[in-house]
C-alpha positions in Angstrom: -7.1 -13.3 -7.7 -4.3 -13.9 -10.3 -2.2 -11.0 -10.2 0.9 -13.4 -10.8 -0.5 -13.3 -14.7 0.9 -9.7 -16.0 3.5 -7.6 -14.0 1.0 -4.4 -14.7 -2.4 -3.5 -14.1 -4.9 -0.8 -15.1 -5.5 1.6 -12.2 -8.9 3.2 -11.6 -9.4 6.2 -13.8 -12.2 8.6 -12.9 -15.2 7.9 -11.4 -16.4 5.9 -15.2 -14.0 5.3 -17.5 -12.9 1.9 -16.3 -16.1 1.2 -14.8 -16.6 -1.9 -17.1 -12.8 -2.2 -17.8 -12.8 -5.7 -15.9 -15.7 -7.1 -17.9 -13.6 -6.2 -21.2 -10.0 -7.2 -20.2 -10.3 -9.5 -16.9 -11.2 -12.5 -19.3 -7.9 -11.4 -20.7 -5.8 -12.0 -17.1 -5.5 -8.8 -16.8 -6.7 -6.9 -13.5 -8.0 -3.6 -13.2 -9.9 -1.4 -10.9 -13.6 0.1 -10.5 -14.3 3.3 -9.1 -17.0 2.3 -6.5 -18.0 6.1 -5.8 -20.4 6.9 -8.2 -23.5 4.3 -7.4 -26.0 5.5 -10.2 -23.6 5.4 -12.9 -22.8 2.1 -11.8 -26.5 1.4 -11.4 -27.4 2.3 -15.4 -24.6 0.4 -16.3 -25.5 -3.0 -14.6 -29.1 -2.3 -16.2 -27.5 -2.2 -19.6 -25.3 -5.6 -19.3 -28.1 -7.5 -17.8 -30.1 -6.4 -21.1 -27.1 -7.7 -23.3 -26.5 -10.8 -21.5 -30.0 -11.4 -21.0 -29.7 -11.6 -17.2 -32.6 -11.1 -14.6 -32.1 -7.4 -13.0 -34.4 -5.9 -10.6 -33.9 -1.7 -10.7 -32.4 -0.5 -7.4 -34.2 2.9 -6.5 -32.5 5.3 -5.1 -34.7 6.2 -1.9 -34.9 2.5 -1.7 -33.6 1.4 2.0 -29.5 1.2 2.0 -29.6 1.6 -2.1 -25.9 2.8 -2.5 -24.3 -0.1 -1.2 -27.0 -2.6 -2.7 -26.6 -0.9 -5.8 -22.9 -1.8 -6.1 -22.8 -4.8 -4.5 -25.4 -5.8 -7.4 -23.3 -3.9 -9.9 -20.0 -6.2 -8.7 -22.1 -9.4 -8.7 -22.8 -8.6 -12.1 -19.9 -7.9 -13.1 -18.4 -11.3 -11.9 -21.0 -13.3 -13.2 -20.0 -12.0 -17.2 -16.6 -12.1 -16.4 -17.0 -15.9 -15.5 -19.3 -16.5 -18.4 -16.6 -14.5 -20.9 -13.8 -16.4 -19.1 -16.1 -20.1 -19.9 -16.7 -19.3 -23.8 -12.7 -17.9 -24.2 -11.2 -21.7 -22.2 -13.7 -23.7 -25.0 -12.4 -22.4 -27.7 -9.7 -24.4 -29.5 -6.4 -24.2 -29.8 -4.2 -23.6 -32.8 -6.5 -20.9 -34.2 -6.7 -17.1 -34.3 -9.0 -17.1 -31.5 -9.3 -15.1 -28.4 -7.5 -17.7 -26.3 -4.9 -17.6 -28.9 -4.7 -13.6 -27.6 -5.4 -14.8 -24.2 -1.8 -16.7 -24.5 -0.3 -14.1 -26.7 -0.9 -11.3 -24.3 1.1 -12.7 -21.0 4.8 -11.5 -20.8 7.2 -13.7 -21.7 8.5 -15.3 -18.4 5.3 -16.2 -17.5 5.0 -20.1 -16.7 1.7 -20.6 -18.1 3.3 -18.6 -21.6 5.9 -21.1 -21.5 4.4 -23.9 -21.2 1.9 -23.0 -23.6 4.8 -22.6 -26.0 6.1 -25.5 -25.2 2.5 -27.7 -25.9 2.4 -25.7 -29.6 5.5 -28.0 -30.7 4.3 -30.9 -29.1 3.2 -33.6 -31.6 -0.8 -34.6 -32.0 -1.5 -37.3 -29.9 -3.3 -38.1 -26.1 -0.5 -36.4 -24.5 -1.2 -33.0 -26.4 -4.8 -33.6 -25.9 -4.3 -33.9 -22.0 -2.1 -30.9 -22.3 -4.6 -28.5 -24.0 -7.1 -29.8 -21.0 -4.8 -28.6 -18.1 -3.7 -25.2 -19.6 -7.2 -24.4 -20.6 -8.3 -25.1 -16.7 -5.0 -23.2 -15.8 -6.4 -20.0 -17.6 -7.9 -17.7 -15.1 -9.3 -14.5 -14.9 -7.3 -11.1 -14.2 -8.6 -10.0 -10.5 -12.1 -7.3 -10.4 -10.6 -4.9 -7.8 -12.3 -1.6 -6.7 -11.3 1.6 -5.9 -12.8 4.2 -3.0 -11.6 7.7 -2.2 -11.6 7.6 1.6 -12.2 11.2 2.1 -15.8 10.9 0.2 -17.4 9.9 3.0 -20.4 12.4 3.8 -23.1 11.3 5.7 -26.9 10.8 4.1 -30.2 11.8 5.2 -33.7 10.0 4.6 -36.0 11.4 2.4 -37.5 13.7 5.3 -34.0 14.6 5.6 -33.4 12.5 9.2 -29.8 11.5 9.4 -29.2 8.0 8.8 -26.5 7.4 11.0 -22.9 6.8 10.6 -22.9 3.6 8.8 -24.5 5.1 5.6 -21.8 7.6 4.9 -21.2 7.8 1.1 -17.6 5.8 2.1 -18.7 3.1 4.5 -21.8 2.3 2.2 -20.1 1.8 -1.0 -17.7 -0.4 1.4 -20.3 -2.3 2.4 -21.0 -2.6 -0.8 -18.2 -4.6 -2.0 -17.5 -6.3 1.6 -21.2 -8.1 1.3 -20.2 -9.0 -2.8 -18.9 -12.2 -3.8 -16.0 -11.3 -5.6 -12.3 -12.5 -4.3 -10.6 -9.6 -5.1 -8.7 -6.7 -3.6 -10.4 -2.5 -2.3 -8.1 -0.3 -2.7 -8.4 3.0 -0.4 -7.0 6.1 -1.7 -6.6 9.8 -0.4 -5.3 9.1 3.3 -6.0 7.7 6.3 -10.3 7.6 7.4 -10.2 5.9 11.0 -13.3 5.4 11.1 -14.0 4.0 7.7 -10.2 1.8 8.3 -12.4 0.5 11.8 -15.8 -0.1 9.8 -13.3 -2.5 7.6 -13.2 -5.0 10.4 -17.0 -5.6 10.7 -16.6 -7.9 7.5 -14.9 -11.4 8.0 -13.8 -11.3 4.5 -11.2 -9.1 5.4 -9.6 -11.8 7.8 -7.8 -14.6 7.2 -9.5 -18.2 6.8 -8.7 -21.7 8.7 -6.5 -22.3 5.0 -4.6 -18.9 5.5 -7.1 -16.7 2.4 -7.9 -13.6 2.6 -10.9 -12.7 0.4 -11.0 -9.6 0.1 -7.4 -8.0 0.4 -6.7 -4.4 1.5 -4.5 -2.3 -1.2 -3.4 1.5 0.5 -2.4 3.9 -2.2 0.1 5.7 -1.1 2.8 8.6 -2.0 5.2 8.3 0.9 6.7 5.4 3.1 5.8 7.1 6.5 2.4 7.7 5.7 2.1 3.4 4.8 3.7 3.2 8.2 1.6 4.7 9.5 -1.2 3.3 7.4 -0.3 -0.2 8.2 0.3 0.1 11.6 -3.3 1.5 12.1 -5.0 -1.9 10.3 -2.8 -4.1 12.0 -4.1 -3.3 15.2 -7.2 -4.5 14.1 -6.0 -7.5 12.9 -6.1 -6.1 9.3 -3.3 -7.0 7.1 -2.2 -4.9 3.7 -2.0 -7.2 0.3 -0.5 -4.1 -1.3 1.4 -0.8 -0.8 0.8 0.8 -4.5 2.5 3.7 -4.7 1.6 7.2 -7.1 3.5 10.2 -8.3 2.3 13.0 -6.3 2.0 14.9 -9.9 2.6 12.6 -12.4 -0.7 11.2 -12.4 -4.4 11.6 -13.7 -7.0 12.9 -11.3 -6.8 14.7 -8.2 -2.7 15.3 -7.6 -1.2 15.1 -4.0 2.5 16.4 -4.3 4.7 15.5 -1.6 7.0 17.7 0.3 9.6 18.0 -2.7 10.1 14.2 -2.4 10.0 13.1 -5.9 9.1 9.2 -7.5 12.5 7.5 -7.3 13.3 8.8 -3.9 10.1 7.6 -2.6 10.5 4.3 -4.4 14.0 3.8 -3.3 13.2 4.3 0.3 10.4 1.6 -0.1 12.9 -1.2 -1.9 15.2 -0.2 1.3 12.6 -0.7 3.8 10.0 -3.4 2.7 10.6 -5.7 5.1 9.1 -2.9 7.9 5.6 -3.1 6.2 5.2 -6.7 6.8 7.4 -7.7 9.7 6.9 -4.9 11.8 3.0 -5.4 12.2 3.2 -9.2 12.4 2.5 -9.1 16.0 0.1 -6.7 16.2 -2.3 -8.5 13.9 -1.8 -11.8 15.1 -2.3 -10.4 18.4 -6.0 -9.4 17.6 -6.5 -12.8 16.4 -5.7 -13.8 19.9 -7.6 -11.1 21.9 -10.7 -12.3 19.5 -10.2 -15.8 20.2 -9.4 -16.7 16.4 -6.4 -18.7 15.3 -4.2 -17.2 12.9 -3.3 -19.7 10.2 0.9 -21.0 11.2 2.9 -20.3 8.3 1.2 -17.8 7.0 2.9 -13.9 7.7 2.5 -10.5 5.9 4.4 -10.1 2.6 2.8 -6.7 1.0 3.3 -6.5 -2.8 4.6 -3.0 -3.6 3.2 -1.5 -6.7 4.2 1.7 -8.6 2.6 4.1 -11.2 2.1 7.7 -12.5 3.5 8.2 -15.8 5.1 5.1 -17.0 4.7 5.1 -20.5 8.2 2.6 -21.5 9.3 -1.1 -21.0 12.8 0.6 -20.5 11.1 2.3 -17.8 9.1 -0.5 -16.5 12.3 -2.7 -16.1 13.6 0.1 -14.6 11.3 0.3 -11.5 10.5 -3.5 -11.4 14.8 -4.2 -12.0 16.1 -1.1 -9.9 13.8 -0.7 -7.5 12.2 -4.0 -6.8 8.8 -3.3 -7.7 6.3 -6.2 -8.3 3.4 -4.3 -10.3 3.5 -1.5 -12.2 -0.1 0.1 -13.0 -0.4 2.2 -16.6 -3.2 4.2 -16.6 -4.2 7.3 -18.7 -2.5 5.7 -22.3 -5.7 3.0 -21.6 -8.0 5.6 -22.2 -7.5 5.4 -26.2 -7.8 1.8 -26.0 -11.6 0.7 -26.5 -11.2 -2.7 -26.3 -10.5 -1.8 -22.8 -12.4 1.7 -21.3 -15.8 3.0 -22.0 -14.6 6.3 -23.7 -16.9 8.7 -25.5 -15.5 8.7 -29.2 -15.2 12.9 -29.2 -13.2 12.6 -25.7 -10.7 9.7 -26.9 -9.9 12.2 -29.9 -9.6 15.0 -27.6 -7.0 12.9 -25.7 -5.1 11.6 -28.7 -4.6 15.1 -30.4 -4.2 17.0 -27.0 -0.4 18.4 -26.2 1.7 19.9 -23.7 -0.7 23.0 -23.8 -3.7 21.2 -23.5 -2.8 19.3 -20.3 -2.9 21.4 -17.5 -3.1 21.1 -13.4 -6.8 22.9 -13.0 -8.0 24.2 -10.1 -11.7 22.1 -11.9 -12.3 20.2 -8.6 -14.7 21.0 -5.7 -12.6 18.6 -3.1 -10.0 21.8 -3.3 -7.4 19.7 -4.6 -5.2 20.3 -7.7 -7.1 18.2 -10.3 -5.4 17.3 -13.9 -7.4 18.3 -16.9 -7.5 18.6 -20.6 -8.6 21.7 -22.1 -11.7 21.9 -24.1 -13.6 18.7 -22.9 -17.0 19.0 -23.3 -17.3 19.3 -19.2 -15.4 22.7 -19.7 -17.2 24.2 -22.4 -20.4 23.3 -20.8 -19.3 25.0 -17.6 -18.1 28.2 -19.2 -20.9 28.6 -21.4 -23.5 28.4 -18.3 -21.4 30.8 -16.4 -21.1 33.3 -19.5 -25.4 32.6 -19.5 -25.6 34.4 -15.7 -26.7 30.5 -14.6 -23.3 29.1 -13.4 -23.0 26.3 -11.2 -24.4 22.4 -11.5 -27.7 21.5 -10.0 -25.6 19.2 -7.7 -27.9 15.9 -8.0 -25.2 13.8 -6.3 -23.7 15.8 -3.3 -20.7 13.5 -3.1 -18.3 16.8 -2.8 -20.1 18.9 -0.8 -17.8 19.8 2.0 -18.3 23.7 2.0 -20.3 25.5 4.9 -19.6 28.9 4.3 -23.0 29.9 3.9 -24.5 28.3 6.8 -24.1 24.6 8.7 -25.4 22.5 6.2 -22.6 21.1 3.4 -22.6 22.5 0.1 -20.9 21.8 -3.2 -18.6 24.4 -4.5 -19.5 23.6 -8.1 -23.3 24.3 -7.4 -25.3 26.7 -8.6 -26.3 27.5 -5.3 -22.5 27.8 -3.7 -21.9 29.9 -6.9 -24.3 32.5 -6.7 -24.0 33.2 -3.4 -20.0 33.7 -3.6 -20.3 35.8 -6.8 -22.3 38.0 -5.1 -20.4 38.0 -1.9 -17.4 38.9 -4.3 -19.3 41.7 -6.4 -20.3 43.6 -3.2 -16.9 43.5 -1.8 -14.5 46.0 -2.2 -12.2 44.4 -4.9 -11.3 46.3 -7.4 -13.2 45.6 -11.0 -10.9 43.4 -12.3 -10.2 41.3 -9.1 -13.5 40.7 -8.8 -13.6 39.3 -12.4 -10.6 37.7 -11.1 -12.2 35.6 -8.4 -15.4 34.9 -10.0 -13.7 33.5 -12.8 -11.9 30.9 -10.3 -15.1 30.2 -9.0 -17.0 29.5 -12.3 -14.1 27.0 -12.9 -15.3 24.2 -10.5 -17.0 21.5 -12.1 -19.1 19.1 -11.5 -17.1 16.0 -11.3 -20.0 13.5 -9.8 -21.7 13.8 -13.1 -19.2 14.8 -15.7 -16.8 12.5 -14.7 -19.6 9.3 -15.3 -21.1 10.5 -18.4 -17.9 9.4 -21.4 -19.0 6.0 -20.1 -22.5 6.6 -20.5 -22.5 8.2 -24.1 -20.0 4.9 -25.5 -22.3 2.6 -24.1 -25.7 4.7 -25.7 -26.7 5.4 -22.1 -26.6 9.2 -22.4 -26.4 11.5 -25.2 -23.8 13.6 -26.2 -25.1 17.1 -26.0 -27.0 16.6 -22.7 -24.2 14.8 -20.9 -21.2 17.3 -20.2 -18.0 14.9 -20.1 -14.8 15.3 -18.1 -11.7 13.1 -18.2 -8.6 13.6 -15.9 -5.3 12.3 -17.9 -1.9 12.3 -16.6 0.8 14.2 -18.5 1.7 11.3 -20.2 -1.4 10.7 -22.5 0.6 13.7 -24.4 3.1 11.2 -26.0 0.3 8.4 -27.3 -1.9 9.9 -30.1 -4.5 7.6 -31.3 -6.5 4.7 -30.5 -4.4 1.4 -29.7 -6.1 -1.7 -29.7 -5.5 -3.8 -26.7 -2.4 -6.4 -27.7 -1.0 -2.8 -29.5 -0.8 -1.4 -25.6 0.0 -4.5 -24.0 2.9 -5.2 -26.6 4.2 -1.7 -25.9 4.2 -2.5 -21.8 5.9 -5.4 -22.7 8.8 -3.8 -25.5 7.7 -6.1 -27.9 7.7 -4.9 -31.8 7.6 -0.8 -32.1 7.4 1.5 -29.3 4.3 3.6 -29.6 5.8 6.3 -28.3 8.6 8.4 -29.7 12.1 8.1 -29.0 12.3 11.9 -27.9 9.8 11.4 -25.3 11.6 11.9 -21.7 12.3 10.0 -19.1 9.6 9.8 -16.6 12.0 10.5 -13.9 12.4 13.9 -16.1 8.6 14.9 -16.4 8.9 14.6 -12.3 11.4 16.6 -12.2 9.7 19.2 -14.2 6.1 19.1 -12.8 7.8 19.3 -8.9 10.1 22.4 -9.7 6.4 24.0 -11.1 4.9 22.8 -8.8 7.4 24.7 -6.4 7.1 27.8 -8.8 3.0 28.2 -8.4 3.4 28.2 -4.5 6.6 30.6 -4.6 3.3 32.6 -6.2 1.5 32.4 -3.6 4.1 32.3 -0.5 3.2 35.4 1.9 6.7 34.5 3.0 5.7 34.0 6.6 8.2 31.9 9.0 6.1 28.6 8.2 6.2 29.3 4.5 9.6 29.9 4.2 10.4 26.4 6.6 8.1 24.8 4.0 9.4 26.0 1.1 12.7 25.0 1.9 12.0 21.8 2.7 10.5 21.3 -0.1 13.7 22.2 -1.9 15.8 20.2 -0.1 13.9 17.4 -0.7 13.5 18.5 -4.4 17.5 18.9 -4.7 18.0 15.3 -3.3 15.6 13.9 -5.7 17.8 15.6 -8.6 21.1 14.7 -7.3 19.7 11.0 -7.3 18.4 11.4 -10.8 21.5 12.2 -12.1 22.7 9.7 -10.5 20.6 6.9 -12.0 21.3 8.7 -15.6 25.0 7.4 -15.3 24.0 3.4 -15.3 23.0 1.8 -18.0 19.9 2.5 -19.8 17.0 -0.2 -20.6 15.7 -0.7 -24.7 13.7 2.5 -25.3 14.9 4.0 -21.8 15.6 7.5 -22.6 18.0 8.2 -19.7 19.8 11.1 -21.9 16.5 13.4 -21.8 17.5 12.3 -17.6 20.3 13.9 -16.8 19.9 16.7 -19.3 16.6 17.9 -17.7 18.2 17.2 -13.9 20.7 19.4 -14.7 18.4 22.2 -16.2 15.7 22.0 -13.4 18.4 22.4 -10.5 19.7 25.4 -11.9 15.9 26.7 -12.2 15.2 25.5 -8.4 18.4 27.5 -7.6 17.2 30.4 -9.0 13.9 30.2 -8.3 14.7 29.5 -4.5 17.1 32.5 -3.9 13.8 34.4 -5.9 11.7 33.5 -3.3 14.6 34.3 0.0 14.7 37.7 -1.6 11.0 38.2 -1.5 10.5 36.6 2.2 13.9 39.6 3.2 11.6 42.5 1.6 8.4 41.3 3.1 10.2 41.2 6.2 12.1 44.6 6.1 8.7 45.9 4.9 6.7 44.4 7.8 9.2 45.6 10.1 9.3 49.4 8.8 5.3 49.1 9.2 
């Protein structure tokens, strides 16, 4: 892996739209991140590259024998093998011309060695020593690193085709981790959405994983995270089997595309503050643990070699000002920019209608939906072709997806075996459930309208990527896309040095100079985020001991806002929309908190006179 190349990379987004984004930018240095969910998407897109580059593929059935995890490991493999042959054609291409290894050079940030010396050998003279130089920096170009991405809690288990379980190790999770353990890429899994023991212990079955006699590790373990305790935690758990973490990357709980996990109140900078305090923990304090299990399994751990975690940061970056800031301020090493890469095509598979969706939608149109069937807050856009699709099925009587994929279904209301709440067949039953009830009219309407709104993410989410690459067509292929709040402030496509000139505050900003602070948008989406459940607070004791931690925490995080609005600001830091929106949103949290004592006092005195 070369991670040292760029100081960002493109996170995973959704379970297609950066499921080619290494073959298009990794020749580029740049690293980015596959969703390894989503098997057949994954599957009709490896048939489709072979095709182009006129590479041998055999299909991969689905009932065929372990076909999730030999479907991606085929898709990875694939993968690497065009990244290697784009990265060949792009180092024997001269110098001196408007080439793409002229962009290859052109795209790294500026304190880069390999950008400096490459500016350097431009003023050289002609001569052998020029023509020994242009030999060693084209060796010394290198790919940007093909890491994937799994949602630990996706892990239901499978049945053959006369529906016998197939034991543990096929779970949707530990196959698409066998998957990339048995590939041959070098790269870096990243697990998101928790802690999933027993997926974490399936991890140490692959030697990969582990260090070698030279001190490498393979295949290096990235934990997404939104807290420090939780990495703690986390870390502590793989260390005891010997498993080291490459990388701590931590999200906004809110600020973020897809699937949102808000903290307790504790907002970005906090969280990122507490990690620049306490690094040192996450690699020292596991050190003897993991070499340890080296010792109980009779291996030697590599002398000189000890755990240094990177720590990584995103969820609504959308400045260099801001960048600087977390990389400056708070000692991060990588910050990840995701959602303004979706109207980039030289970068994501994006249907054309959905990338001008993104680049004309606003505040209004970007909204925390209640869309997914995990049960988790999920951001949306309004009016994606997922959405209307849904709606209209659901006005036809026939709501509901046929649920081809089952990687949601969790639900077992209606009897032991798991069903998906988007399904037709979840759907019906809970509409009817709801209609026979004794609800008045319009709360039934109510409820089967929150039903109707689950969609089906395993195939929505796949099919943008399918329609730009001509593998699916448009008005057969319902597609959903899961922006952060900050695609609202870029509105049109960007080609790739446009976006990676941006990251790097070089020529324009692409974004205007009233956009706030992404401190501020925190601020804002946590103090709503605190409004909704004020909503829906029965004010019982636990509530209210939530509820006011969650303001605590949520006060602290402002007071320490305001506090960074008072240093100096980075170029195109907008550190005034800071500490005017700090100030606003703690008078609103006041209010809104002495709102919600009030109502807990009458529930109370009302419970009591009952």
């Amino acid at each position: 892996m070369h991670r040292e190349l760029h100081t960002f990379h493109i996170p995973v987004m959704g379970l297609g739209h950066s499921a080619d984004t290494p073959i298009r930018v990794a020749p580029f240095g740049i690293t980015s991140v596959i969703s390894i969910v989503e098997d057949s998407v994954l599957e009709k897109i490896r048939r489709y590259y072979c095709t182009f580059f006129q590479m041998p593929c055999i299909p991969i059935r689905k009932n065929e024998a372990d076909a999730r995890a030999r479907r991606i490991r085929s898709y990875l493999d694939t993968v690497k093998k065009i990244v290697g042959i784009k990265m060949e054609q792009i180092r024997a291409l001269p110098f001196f011309e408007e080439n793409d290894k002229k962009k290859y050079f052109d795209l790294l940030p500026e304190e880069s060695p390999l950008k400096k010396e490459y500016i350097k050998f431009l003023d050289m003279p002609e001569g052998p020593e020029r023509d020994a130089e242009s030999s060693a920096l084209s060796r010394k170009m290198k790919p940007g690193s093909i890491d994937v991405n799994i949602m630990v809690k996706l892990d239901n288990p499978r049945c053959d085709r006369e529906g016998n379980p197939l034991g543990e190790d096929f779970s949707d999770a530990k196959a698409a981790l066998r998957g990339y353990a048995e590939s041959s890429l070098e790269s870096a899994i990243v697990f998101s959405a928790g802690l999933n023991k027993s997926l974490f212990s399936y991890i140490s079955r692959f030697k990969d994983f582990y260090r070698d006699g030279k001190g490498r590790i393979k295949k290096k373990i990235i934990l997404k995270v939104s807290d420090f305790r939780s990495s703690l935690i986390q870390g502590r758990f793989l260390a005891k089997k010997g498993l080291e973490v490459y990388e701590y990357r931590i999200e906004s709980g809110l600020n973020c595309g897809g699937h949102t996990f808000a903290t307790n109140g504790n907002i970005l900078p906090r969280v990122a503050e507490e990690f620049r305090k306490n690094r040192k923990k996450l690699g020292r304090d596991f050190q003897e643990s993991i070499e340890q299990y080296y010792q109980e399994k009779g291996r030697s751990y590599p002398s000189g070699t000890q755990s240094r975690p990177l720590i990584s940061i995103q969820g609504g970056i959308g400045t260099n000002g801001e960048m600087r800031r977390l990389r400056e301020d708070f000692g991060m090493d990588i910050c990840g920019w995701a959602s303004p890469f979706l109207l980039v095509p030289e970068a994501t598979p994006v249907d054309a209608p959905t990338r001008k969706l993104l680049a004309e939608a606003g505040a209004e149109e970007l909204y925390l939906s209640n869309a997914s069937p995990f049960g988790i807050p999920f951001n949306n856009v309004r009016n994606s072709g997922s959405e209307k699709k849904t709606r209209e099925k659901a006005a036809k009587g026939n709501p509901g997806s046929a649920c081809p994929r089952q990687l949601l279904a969790f639900n077992t209301e209606f009897g032991p075996k798991n069903i998906c709440t988007a399904s037709g067949q979840y759907q019906r039953r809970k509409m009817e459930e709801i209609r026979n009830s004794d609800l008045s009219a319009s709360e039934k309407e109510k409820h089967c309208r929150k039903i109707t709104e689950k969609v089906c993410l395993c195939d929505h989410l796949g099919n943008g990527a399918l329609i730009s690459l001509g593998l699916a067509e448009e008005n057969s292929s319902p597609q959903c896309v899961c922006p952060g709040p900050n695609i609202e402030w870029f509105d049109r496509n960007y080609s790739l040095k446009e976006m990676v000139d941006h990251i790097y505050g070089r020529g324009p900003s692409l974004v205007s100079a009233e956009r706030p602070h992404m401190f501020a948008k925190e601020i804002v989406l946590y103090t709503d985020y605190f409004e909704k459940q004020f909503g829906k607070s029965g004010g019982s004791p636990k509530e209210m001991k939530a509820m006011k931690e969650f303001r605590d925490n949520l006060q602290k995080g402002i007071a320490f806002c305001l506090e960074i609005a008072k240093r100096p600001p980075f170029p195109g830091e907008n550190l005034d929309s800071l500490a005017k929106t700090a100030q606003r949103e703690k008078l609103r949290l006041e209010s809104l908190y002495l709102r919600f004592t009030a109502k807990c006092r009458t529930e109370e005195m009302l419970s009591n006179y009952q």
